[in-house]
Legacy VTK file of the C-alpha trace (Angstrom):
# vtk DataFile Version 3.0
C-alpha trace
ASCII
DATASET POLYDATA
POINTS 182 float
-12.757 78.614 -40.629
-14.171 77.131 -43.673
-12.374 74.547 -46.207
-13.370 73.761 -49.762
-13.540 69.512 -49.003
-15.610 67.840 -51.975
-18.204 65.694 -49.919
-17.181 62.654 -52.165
-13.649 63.175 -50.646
-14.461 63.850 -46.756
-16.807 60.151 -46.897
-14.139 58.348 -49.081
-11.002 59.265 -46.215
-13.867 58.450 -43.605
-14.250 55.103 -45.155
-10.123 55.099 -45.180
-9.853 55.794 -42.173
-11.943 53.527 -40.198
-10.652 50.766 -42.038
-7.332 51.348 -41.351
-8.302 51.347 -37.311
-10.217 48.688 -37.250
-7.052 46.794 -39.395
-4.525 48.044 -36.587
-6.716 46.946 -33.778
-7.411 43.731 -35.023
-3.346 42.725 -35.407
-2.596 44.733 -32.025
-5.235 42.850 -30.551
-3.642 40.962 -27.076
-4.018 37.569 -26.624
-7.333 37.824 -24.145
-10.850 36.403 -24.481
-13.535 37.838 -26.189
-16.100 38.469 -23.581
-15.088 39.764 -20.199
-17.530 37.857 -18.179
-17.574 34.575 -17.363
-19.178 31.930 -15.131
-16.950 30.000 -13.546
-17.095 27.269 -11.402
-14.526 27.300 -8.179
-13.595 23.936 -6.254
-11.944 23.382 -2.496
-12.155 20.365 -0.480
-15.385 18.885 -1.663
-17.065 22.484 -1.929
-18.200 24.436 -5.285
-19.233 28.123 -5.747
-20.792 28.777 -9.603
-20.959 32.363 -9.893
-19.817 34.849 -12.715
-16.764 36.589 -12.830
-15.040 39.357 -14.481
-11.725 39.218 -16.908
-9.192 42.197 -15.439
-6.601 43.082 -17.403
-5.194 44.903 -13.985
-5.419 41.692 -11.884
-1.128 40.833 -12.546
-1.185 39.299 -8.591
0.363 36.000 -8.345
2.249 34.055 -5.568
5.895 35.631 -5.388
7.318 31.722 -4.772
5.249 29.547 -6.864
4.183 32.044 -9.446
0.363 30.953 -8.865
-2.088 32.902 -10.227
-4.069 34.870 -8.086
-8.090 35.791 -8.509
-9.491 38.038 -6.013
-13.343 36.953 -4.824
-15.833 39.002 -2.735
-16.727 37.816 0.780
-19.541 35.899 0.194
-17.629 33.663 -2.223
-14.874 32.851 -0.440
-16.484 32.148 3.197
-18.723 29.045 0.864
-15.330 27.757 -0.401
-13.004 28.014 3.034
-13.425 26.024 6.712
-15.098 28.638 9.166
-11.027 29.147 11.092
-8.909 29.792 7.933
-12.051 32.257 6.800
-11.672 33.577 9.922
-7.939 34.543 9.782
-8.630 35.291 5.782
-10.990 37.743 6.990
-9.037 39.493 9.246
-11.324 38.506 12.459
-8.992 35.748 13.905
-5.295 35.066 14.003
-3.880 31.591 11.948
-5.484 28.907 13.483
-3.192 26.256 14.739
-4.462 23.278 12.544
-3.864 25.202 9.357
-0.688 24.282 8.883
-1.110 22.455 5.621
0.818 25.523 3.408
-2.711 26.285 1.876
-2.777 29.886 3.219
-0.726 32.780 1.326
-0.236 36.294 1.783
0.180 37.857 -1.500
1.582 41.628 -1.599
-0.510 44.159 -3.204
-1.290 47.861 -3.507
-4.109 48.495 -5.666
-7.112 46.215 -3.505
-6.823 48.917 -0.940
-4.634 46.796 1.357
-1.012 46.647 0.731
-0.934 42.934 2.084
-3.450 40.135 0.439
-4.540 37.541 2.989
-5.272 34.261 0.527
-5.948 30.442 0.619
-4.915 27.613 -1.928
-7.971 26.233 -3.592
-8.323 23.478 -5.411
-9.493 24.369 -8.994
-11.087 26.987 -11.139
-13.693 26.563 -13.706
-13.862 29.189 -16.188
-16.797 28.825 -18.952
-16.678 30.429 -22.208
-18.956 30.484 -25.117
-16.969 28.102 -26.937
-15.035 26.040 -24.329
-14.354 25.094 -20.207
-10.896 25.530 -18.600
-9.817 23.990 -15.572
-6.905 25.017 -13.725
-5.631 23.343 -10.790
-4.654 24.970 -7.287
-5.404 28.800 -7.742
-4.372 31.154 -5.250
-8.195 32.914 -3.803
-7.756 36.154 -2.175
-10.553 38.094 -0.217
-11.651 41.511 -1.698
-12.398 43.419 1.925
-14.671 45.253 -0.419
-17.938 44.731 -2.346
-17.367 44.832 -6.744
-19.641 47.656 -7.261
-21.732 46.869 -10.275
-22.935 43.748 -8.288
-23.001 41.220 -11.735
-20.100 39.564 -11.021
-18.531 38.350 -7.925
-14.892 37.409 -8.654
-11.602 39.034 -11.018
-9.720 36.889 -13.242
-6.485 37.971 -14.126
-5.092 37.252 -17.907
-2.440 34.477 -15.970
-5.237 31.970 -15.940
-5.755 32.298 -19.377
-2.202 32.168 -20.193
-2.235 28.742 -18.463
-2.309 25.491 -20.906
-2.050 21.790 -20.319
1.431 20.493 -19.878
2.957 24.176 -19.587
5.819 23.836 -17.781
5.083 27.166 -15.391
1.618 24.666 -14.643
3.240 21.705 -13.537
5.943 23.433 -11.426
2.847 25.444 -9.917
1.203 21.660 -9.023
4.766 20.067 -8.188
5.204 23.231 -6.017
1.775 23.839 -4.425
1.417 20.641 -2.237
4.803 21.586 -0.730
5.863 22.592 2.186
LINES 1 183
182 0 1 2 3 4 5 6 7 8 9 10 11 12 13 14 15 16 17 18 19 20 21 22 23 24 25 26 27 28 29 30 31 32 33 34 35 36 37 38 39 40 41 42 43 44 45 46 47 48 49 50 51 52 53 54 55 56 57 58 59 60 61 62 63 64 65 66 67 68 69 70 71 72 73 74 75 76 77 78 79 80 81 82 83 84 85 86 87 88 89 90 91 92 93 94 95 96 97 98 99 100 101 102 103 104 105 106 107 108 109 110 111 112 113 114 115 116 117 118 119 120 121 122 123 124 125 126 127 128 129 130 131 132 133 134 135 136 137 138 139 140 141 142 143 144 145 146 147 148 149 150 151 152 153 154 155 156 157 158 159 160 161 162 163 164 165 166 167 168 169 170 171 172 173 174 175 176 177 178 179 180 181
């Protein structure tokens, strides 16, 4: 098939073209960072992991009660972060250990991790550090990922609920009101 285009007219509706896209991408843009990795710091009980992490726009888990946000870490993160009994029962090795009865320890359903059933553990904070600024948020839900990210650079998966997180939200202070309950 051949068509008579001028040349003129085929790089001028190019030009068109990829100006309009770029255009509708930039106001359809969601409201998510720039980069997708991130180093972030994570907190419990006197103990601090700094390791990188990924954003994932798939990661929607949160606590069905308090509506805490959930990140998902590999093994090796969360056994530096957790007493050696609650890892234990985290990890599937151990059943609930009777001194962990301070609420810290979720299970958060799931079907996309591989396991329809999350086993999780209330940590303190979450550092993430961007380019441009640091954001703290208080008691984050930590779940173990039974298996290994595969690319290796990163170690944890942030979901876009701790970026939808700001100071004095209301949805954050009923997740700190609520999170020290019992």
């Amino acid at each position: 098939v051949y068509f008579d285009i001028d040349v003129k007219l085929l790089v001028l509706s190019t030009v068109v073209c990829y100006v309009v896209l770029t255009l509708f991408s930039k106001l359809l843009k969601r409201n998510s960072p720039d980069d997708k990795l991130f180093d972030v710091k994570l907190c419990n009980k006197g103990a601090a992991v700094f390791t990188k992490a990924l954003f994932d726009t798939g990661n929607l888990l949160s606590d069905g009660f308090s509506d805490t946000p959930v990140i998902i870490a590999e093994r090796s993160v969360v056994k530096k972060l957790v007493p050696e009994g609650i890892f234990s029962f985290i990890d599937g090795e151990a059943a609930l250990p009777i001194n962990a009865d301070d609420g810290s320890i979720r299970l958060i359903p799931a079907g996309t991790v591989g396991e329809s059933i999350l086993r999780a553990v209330l940590i303190d904070s979450v550092t993430v550090i961007g380019k441009k600024e640091a954001r703290e948020v208080k008691n984050v839900i930590l779940a173990e990922s039974k298996t290994p990210f595969s690319s290796g650079d990163y170690s944890v998966l942030l979901g876009p609920k701790i970026f939808e997180i700001r100071e004095g939200n209301q949805k954050n202070e009923r997740v700190k009101k609520t999170a020290g309950k019992d």
